[in-house]
C-alpha atoms as an extended CHARMM CRD file, in Angstrom:
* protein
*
       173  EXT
         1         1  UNK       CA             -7.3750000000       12.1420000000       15.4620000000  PROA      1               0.0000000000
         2         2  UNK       CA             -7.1420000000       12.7230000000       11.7570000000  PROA      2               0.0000000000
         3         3  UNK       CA            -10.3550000000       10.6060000000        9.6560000000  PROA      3               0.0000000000
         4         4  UNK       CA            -10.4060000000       11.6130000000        5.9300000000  PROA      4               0.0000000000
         5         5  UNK       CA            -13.5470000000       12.7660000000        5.0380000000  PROA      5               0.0000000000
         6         6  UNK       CA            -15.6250000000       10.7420000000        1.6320000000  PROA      6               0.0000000000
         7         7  UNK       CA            -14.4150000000       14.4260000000       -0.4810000000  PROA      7               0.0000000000
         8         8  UNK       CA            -10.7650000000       13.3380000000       -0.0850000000  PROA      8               0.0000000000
         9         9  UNK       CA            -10.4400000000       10.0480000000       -2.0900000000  PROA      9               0.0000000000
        10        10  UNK       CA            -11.8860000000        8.3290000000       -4.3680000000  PROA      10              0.0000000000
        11        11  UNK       CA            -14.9590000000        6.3780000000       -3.8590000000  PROA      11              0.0000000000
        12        12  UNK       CA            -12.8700000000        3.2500000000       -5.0410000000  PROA      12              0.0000000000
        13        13  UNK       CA            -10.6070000000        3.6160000000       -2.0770000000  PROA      13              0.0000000000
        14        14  UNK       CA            -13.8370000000        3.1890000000        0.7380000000  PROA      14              0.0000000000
        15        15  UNK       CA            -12.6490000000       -0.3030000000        1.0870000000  PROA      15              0.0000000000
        16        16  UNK       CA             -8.8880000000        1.0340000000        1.8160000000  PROA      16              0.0000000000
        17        17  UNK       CA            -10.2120000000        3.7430000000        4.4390000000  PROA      17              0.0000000000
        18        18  UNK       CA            -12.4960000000        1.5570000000        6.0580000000  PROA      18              0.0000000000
        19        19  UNK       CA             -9.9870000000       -0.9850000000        6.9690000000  PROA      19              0.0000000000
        20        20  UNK       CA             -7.4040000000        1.3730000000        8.3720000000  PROA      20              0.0000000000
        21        21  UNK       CA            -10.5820000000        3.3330000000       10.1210000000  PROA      21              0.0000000000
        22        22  UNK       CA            -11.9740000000        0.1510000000       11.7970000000  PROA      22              0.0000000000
        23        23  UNK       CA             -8.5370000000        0.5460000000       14.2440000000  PROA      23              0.0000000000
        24        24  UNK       CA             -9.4120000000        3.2530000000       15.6260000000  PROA      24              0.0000000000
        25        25  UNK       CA             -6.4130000000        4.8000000000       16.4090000000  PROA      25              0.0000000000
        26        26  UNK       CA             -3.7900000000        8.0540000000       14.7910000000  PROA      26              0.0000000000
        27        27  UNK       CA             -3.1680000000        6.4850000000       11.1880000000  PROA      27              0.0000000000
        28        28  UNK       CA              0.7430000000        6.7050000000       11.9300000000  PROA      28              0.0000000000
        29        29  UNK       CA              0.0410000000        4.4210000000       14.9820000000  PROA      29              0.0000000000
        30        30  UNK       CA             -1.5590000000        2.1300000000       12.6000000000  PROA      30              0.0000000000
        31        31  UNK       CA              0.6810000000        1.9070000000        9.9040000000  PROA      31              0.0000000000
        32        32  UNK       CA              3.7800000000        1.0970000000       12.5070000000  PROA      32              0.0000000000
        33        33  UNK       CA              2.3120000000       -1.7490000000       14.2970000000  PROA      33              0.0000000000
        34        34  UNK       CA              1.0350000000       -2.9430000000       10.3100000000  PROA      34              0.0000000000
        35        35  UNK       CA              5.0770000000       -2.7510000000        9.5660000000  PROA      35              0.0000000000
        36        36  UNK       CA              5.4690000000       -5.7050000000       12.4460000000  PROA      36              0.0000000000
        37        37  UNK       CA              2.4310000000       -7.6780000000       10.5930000000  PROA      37              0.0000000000
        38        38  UNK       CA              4.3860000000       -7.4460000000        7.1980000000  PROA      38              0.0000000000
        39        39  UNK       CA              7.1690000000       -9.0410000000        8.8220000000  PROA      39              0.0000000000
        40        40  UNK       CA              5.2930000000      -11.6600000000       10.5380000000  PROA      40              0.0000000000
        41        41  UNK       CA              2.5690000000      -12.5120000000        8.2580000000  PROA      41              0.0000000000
        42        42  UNK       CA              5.2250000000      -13.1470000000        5.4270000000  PROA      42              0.0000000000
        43        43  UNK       CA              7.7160000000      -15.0990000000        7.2310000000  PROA      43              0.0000000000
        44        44  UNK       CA              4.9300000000      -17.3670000000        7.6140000000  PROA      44              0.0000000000
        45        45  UNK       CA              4.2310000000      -18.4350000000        3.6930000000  PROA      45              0.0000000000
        46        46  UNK       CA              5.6560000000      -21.4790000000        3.1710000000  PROA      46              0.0000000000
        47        47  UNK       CA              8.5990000000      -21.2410000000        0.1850000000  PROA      47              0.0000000000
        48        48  UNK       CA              6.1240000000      -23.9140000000       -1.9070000000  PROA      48              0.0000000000
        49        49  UNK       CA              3.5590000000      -20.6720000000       -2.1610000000  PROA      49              0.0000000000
        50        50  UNK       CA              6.0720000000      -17.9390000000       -3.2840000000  PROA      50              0.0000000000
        51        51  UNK       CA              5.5960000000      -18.8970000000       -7.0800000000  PROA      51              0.0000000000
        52        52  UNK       CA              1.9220000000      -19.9470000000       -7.0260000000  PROA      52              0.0000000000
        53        53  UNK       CA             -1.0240000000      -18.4790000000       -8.1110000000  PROA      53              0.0000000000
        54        54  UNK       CA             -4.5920000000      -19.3340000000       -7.4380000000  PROA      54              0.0000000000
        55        55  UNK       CA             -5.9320000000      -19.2290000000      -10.4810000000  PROA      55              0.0000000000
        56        56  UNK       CA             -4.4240000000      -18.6530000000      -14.1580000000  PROA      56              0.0000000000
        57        57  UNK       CA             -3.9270000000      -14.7760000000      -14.9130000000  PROA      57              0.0000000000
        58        58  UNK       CA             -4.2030000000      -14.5110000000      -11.1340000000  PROA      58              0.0000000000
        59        59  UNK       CA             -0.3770000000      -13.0440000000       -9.7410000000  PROA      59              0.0000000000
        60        60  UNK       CA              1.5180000000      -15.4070000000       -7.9280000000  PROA      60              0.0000000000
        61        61  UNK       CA              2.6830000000      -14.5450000000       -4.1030000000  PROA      61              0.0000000000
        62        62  UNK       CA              5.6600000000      -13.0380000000       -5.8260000000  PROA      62              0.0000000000
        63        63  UNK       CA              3.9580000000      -10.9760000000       -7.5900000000  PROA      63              0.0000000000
        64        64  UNK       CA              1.7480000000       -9.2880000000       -5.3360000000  PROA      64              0.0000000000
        65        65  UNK       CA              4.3630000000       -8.8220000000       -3.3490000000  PROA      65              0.0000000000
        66        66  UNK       CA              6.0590000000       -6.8530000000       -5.7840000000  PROA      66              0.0000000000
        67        67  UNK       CA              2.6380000000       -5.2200000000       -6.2460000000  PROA      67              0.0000000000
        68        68  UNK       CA              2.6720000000       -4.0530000000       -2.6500000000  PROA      68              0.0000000000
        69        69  UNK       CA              6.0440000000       -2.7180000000       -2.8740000000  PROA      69              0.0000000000
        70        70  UNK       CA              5.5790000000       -0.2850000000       -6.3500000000  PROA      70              0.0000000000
        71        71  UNK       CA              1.7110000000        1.1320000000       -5.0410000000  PROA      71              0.0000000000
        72        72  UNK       CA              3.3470000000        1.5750000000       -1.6240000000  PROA      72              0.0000000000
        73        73  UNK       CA              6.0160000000        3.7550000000       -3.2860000000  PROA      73              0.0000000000
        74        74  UNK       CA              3.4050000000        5.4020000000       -5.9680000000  PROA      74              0.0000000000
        75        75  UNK       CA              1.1920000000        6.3620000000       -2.9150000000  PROA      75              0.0000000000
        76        76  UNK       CA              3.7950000000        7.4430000000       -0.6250000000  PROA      76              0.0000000000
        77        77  UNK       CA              5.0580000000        9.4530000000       -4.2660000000  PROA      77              0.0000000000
        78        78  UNK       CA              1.5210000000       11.0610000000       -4.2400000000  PROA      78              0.0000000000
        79        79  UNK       CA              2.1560000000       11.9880000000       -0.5520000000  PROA      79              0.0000000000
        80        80  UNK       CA              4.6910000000       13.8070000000       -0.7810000000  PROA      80              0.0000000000
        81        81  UNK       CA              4.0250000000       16.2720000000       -3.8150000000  PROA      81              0.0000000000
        82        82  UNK       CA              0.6260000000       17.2940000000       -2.1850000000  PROA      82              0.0000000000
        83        83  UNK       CA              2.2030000000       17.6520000000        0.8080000000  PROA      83              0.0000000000
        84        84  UNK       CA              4.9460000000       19.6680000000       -0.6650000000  PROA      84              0.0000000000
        85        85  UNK       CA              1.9530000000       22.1510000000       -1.9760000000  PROA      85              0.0000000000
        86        86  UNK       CA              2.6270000000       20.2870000000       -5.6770000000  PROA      86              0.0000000000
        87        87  UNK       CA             -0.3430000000       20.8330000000       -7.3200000000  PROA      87              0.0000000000
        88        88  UNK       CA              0.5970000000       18.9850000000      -10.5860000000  PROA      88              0.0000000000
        89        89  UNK       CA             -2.0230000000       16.5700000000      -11.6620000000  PROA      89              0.0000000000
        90        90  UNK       CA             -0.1230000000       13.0570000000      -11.4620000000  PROA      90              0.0000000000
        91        91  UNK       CA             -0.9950000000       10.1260000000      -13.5040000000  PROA      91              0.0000000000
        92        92  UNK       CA             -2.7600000000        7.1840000000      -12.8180000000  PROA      92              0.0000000000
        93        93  UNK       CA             -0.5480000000        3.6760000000      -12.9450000000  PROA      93              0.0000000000
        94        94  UNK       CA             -1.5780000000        0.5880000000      -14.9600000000  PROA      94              0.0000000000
        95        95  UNK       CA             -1.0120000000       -1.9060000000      -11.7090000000  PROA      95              0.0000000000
        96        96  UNK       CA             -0.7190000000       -5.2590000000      -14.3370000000  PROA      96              0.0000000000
        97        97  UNK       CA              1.1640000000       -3.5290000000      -17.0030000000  PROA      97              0.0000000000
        98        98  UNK       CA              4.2360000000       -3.0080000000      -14.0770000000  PROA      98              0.0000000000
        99        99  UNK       CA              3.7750000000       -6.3970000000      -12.7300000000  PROA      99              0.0000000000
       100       100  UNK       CA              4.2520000000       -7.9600000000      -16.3720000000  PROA      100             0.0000000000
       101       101  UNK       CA              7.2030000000       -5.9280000000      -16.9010000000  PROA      101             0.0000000000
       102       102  UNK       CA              8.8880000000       -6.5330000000      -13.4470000000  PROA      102             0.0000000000
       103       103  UNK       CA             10.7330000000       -8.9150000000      -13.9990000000  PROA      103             0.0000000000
       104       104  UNK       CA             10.0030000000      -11.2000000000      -10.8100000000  PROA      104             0.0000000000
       105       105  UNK       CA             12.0400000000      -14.4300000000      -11.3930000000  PROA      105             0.0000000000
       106       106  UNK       CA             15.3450000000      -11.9400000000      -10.3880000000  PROA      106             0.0000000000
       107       107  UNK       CA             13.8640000000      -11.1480000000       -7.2870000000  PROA      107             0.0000000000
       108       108  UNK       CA             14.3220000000      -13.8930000000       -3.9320000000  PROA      108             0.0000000000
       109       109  UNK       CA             11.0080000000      -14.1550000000       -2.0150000000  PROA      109             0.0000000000
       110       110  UNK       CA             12.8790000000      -13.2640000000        0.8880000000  PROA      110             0.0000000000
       111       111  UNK       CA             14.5200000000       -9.8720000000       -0.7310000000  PROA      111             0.0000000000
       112       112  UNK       CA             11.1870000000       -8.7020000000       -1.6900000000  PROA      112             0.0000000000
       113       113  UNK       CA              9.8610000000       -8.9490000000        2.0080000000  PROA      113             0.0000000000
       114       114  UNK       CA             12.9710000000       -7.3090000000        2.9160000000  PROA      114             0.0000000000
       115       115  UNK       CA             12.2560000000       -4.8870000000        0.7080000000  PROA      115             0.0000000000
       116       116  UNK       CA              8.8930000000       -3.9430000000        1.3810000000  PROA      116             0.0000000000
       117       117  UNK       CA              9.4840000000       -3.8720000000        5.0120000000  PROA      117             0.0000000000
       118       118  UNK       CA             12.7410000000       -1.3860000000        4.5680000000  PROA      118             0.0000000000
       119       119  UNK       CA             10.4860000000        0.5700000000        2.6770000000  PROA      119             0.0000000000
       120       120  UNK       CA              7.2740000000        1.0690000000        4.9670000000  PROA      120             0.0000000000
       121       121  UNK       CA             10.3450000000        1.8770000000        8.0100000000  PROA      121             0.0000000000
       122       122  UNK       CA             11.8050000000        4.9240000000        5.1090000000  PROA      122             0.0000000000
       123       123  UNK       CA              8.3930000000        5.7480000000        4.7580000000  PROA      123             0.0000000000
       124       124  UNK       CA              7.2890000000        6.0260000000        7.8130000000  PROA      124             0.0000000000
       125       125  UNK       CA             10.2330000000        8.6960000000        8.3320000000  PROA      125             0.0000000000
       126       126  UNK       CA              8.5750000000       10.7790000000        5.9000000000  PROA      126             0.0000000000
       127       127  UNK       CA              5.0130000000       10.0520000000        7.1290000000  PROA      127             0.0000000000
       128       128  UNK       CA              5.8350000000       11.2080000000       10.8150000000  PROA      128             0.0000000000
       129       129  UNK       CA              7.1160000000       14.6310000000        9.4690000000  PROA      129             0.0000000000
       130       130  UNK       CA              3.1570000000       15.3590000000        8.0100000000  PROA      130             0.0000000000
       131       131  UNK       CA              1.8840000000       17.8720000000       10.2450000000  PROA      131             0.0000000000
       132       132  UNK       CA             -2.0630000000       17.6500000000       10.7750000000  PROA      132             0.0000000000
       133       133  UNK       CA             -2.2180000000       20.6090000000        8.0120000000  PROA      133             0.0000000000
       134       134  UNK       CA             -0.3090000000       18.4620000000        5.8940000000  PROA      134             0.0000000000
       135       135  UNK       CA             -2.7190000000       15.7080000000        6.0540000000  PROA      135             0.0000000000
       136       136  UNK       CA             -5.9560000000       17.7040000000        4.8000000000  PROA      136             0.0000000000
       137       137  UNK       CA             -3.4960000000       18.8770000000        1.7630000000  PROA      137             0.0000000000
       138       138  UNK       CA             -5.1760000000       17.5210000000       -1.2920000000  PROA      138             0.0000000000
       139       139  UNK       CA             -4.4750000000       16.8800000000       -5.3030000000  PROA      139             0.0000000000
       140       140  UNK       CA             -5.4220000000       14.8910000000       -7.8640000000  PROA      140             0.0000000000
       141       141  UNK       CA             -3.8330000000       11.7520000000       -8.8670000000  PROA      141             0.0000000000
       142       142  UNK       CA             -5.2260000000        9.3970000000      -12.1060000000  PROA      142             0.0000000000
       143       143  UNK       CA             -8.2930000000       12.8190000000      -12.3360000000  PROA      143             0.0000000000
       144       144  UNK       CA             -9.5510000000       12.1040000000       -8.9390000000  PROA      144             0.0000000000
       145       145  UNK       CA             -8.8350000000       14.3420000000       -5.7490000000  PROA      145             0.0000000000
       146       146  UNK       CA             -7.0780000000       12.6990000000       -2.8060000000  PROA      146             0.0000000000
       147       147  UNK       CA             -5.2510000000       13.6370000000        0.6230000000  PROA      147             0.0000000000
       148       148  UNK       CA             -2.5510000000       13.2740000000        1.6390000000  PROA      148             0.0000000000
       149       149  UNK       CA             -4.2440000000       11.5670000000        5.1430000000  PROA      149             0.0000000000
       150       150  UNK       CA             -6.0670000000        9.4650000000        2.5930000000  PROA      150             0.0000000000
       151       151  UNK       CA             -3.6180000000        8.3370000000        0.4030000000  PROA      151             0.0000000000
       152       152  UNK       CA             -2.2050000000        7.0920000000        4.5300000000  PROA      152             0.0000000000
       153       153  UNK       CA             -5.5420000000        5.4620000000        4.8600000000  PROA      153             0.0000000000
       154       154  UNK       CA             -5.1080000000        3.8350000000        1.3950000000  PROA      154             0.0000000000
       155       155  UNK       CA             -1.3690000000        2.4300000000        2.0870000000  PROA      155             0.0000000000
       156       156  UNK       CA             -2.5540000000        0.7980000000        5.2160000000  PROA      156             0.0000000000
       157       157  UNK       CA             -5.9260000000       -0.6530000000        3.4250000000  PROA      157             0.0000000000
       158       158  UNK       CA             -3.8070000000       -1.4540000000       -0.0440000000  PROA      158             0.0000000000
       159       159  UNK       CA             -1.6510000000       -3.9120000000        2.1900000000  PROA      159             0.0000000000
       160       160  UNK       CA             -4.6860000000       -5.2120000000        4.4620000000  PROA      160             0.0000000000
       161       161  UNK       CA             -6.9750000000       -5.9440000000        1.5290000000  PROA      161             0.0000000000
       162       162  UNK       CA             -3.4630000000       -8.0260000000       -0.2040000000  PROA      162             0.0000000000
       163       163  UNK       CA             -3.3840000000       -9.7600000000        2.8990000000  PROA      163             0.0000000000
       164       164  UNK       CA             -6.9720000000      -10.7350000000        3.2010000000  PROA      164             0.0000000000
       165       165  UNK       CA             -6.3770000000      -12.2280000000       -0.3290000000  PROA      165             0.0000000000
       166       166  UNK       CA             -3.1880000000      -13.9200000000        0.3850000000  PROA      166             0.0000000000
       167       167  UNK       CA             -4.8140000000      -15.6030000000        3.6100000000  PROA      167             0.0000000000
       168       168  UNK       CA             -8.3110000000      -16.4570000000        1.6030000000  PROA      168             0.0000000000
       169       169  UNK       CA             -6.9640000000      -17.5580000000       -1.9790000000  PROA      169             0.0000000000
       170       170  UNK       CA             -3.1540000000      -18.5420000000       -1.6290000000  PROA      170             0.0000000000
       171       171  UNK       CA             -2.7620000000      -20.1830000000        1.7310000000  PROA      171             0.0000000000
       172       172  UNK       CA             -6.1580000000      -21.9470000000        1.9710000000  PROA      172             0.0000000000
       173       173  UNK       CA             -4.8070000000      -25.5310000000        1.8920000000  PROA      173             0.0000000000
């Protein structure tokens, strides 16, 4: 069973790797049964929450949401390049600059779910196709070196450290 080792990622992204390496099981595993959790977890915020932030300059559901959605296609973006033996250095992403300039009030709570969800099943086409060589493939992204497996590790994490948020800052009555 594939574990990135600490030379494959960032030390920023520990938090990311530990929470996908506390299950304990093949990362692909992992991120399919997380796809179900999406689902379920956001069905459950009531519509009075999807505009609502805790705390001013804090995002509002919304907006994480919409967070979730660009990193998860940024990472899966980074994926695929190393994977494909790219060994361009990519650029690093200013995560607040895109959610200013998303335009969020176009978007229906329930489109963005949709969204996200279509996009972890697409992506989890392209994530099943990695062979174990593919995994240990590495480049750099935003001038630090990173996996492939990692940036896997990180996508799971990314969305489990959102959630943790959501549940501790948002829904908290």
């Amino acid at each position: 069973m594939y574990q990135p080792l600490s030379n494959e990622y960032a030390p920023f992204y520990q938090g990311y790797i530990d929470l996908a390496s506390a299950k304990r099981q093949p990362i692909l595993k992992i991120l399919k049964t997380q796809l179900n959790t999406i689902d379920d977890f956001l069905a459950d915020i009531p519509a009075k929450k999807h505009d609502f932030a805790y705390a001013d300059g804090k995002w509002t559901v919304k907006q994480v949401l919409s967070h979730l959605i660009d990193t998860e296609r940024v990472m899966t973006y980074r994926a695929m390049r190393f994977a494909r033996n790219d060994q361009t250095d990519l650029p690093g992403y200013d995560q607040d600059a895109i959610v200013a300039h998303t335009n969020i009030d176009q978007y229906s709570y329930d489109d963005l779910v949709d969204e996200l969800v279509m996009l972890r099943q697409a992506n989890l086409f392209f994530f099943k196709s990695l062979s174990d060589e593919d995994l240990k493939k590495k480049g750099t992204a935003n001038g630090n070196t990173v996996s492939v497996g990692a940036l896997l590790f990180i996508i799971y994490g990314h969305v489990e450290h959102h959630f943790n948020i959501l549940k501790e800052k948002y829904l908290k009555k």
